[in-house]
C-alpha positions as a Markdown table, in Angstrom:
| # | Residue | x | y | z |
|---|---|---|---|---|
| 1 | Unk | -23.8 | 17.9 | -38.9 |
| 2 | Unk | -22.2 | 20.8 | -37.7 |
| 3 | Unk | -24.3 | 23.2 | -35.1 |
| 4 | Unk | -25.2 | 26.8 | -36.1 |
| 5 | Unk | -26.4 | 29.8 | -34.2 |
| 6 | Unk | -28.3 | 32.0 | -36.2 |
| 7 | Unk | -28.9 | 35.6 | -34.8 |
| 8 | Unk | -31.3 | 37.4 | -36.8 |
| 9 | Unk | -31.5 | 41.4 | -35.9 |
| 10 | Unk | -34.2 | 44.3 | -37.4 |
| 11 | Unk | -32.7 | 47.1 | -37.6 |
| 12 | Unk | -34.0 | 50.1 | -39.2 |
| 13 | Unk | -35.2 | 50.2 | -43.1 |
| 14 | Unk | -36.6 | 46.7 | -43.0 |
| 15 | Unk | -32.8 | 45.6 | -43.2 |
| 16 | Unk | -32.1 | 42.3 | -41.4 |
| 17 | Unk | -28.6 | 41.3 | -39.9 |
| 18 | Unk | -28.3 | 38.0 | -40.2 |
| 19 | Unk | -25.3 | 36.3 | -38.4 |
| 20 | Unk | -24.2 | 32.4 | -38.4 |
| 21 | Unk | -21.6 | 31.1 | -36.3 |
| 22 | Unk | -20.2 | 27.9 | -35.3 |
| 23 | Unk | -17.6 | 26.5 | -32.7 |
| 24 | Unk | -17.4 | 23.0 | -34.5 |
| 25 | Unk | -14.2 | 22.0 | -36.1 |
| 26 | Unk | -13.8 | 18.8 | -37.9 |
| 27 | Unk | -11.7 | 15.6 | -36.7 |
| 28 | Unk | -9.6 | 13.9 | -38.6 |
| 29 | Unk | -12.4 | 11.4 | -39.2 |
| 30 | Unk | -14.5 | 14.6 | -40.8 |
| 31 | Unk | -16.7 | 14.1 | -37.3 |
| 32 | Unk | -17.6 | 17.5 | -35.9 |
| 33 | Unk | -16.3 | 18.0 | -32.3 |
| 34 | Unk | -17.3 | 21.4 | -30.2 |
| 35 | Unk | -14.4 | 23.5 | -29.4 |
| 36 | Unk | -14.1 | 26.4 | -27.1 |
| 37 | Unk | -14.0 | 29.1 | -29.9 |
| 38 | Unk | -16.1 | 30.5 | -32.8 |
| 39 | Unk | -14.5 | 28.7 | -35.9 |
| 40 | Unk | -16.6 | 29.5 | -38.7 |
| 41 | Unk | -18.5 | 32.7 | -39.8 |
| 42 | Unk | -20.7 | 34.1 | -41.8 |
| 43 | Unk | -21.8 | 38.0 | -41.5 |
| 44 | Unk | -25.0 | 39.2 | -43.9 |
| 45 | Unk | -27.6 | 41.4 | -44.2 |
| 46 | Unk | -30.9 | 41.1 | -46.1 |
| 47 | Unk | -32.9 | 44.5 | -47.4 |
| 48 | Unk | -36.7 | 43.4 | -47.3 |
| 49 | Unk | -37.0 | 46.5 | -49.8 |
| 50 | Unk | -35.0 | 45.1 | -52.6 |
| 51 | Unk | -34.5 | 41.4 | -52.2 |
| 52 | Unk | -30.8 | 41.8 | -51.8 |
| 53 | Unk | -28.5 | 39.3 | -49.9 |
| 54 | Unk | -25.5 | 41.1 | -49.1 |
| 55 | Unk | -22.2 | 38.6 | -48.0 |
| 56 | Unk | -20.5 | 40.9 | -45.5 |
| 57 | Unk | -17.9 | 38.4 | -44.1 |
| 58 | Unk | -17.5 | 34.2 | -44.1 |
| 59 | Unk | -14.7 | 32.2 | -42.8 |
| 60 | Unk | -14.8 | 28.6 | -42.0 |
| 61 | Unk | -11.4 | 27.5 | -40.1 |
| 62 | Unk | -11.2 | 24.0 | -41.8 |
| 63 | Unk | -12.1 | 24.2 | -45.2 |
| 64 | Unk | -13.2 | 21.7 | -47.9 |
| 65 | Unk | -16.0 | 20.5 | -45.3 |
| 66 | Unk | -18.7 | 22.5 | -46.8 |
| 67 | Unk | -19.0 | 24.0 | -43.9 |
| 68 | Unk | -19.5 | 27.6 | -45.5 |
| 69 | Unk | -22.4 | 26.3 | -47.9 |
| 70 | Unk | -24.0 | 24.7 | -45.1 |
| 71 | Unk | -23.7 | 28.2 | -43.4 |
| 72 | Unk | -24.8 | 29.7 | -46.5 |
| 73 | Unk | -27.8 | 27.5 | -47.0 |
| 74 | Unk | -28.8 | 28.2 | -43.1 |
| 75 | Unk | -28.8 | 32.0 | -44.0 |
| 76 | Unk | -31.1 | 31.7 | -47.2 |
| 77 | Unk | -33.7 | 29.0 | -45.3 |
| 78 | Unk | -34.3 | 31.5 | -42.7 |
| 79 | Unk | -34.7 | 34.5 | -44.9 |
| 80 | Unk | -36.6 | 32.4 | -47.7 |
| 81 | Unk | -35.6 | 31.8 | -51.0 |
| 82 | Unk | -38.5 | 33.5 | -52.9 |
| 83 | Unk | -37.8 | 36.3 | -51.0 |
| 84 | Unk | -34.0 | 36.4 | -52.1 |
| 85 | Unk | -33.7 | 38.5 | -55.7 |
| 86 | Unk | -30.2 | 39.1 | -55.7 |
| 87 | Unk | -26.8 | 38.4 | -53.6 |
| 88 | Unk | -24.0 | 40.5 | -53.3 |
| 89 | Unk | -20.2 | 39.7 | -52.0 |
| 90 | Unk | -16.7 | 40.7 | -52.2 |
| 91 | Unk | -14.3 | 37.7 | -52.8 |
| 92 | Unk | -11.8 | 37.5 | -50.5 |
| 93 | Unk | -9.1 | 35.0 | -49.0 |
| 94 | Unk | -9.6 | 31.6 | -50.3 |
| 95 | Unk | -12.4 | 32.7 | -52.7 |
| 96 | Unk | -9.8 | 35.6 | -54.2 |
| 97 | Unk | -7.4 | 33.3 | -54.5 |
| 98 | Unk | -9.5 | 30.7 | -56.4 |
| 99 | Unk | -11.0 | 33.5 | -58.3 |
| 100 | Unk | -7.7 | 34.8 | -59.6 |
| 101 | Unk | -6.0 | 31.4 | -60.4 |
| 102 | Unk | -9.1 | 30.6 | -62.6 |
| 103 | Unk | -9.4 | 33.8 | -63.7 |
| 104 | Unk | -5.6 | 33.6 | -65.3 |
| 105 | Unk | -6.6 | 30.5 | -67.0 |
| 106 | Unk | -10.1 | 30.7 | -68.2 |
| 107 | Unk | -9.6 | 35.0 | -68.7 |
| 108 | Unk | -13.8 | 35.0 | -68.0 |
| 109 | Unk | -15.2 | 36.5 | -64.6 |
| 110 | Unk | -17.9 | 34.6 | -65.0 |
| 111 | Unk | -16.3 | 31.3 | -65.2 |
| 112 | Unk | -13.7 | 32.6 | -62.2 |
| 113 | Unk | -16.3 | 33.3 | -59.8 |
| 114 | Unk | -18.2 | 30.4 | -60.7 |
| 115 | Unk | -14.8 | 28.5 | -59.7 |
| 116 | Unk | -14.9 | 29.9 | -55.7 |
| 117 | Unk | -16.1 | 27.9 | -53.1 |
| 118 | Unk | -18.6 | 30.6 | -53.0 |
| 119 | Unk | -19.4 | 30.3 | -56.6 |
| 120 | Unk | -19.5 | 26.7 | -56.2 |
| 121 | Unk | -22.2 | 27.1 | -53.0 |
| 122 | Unk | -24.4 | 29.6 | -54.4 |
| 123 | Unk | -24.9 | 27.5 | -57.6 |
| 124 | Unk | -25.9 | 24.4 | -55.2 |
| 125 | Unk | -28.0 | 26.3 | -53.8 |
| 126 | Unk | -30.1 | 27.7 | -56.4 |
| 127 | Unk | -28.4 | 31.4 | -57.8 |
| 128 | Unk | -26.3 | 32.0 | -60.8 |
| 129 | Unk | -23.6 | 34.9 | -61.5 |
| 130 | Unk | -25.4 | 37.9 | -62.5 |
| 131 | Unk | -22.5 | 40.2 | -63.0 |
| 132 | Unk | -18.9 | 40.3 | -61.7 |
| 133 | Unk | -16.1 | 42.6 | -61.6 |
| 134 | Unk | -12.3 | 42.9 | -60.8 |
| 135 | Unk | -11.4 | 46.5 | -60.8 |
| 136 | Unk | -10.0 | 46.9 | -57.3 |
| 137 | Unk | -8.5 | 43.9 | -57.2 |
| 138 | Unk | -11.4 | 43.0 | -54.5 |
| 139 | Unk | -13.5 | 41.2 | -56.9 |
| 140 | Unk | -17.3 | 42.2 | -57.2 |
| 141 | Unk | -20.3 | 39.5 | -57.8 |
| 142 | Unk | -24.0 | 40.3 | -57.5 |
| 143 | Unk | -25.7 | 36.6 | -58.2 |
| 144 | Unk | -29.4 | 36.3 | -59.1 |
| 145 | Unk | -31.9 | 33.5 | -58.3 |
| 146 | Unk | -32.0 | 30.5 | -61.1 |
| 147 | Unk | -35.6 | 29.9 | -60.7 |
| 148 | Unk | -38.4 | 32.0 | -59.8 |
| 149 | Unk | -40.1 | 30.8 | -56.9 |
């Protein structure tokens, strides 16, 4: 299991930065080994007001590990799921690109998003698509919690 640092920082308006950060990479056994740099990210914020999640920024340097839905999963744990209404993020990178090539097949926005890694992670982990958009070319997503907790 990889090893996370989660800072958690109140700032004003009952907003809460919430940043997760690893130096792990994977071996080629898929055993995680410490290295000297930060090789996976993910940047968020949580309003207490309104229940929102917002995704600033993830990266995870190897990917297909789930390292960014164990990341993910981290982030929501410490906040609290019933807490959690909705999440908001910008697809970008790898989830862009796996956004648009599903996007060109399927022609839903629903069915591209839910075709991302984080798509893929946020249904694991207990949230649907709410709403997306692609009007920027930066796709949009807010997701919403399956269950009410």
């Amino acid at each position: 299991m990889i090893g996370f640092f989660i800072h958690d920082n109140h700032a004003i308006h009952l907003v809460i930065q919430l940043n997760n950060k690893a130096k792990q990479i994977f071996d080629s056994n898929g055993i995680p080994k410490n290295g000297k740099f930060r090789k996976s990210y993910l940047y968020s914020s949580f309003n207490e007001n309104s229940g929102e999640l917002y995704i600033q920024k993830m990266a995870a340097l190897q990917s297909g590990n789930a390292t960014g839905k164990e990341m993910l999963s981290q982030v929501i744990e410490k906040i609290g799921y019933s807490k959690i209404k909705t999440a908001k993020a910008e697809l970008a990178q790898i989830n862009k690109e796996a956004f648009d090539n599903a996007y060109k097949k399927s022609g839903n926005l629903i069915d591209a998003v839910n075709n991302t890694p984080l798509g893929k992670s946020m249904r694991d982990l207990g949230f649907k698509v709410k709403l997306a958009e692609n009007t920027s070319g930066m796709p949009k997503v807010i997701f919403e919690r399956k269950y009410d907790a």
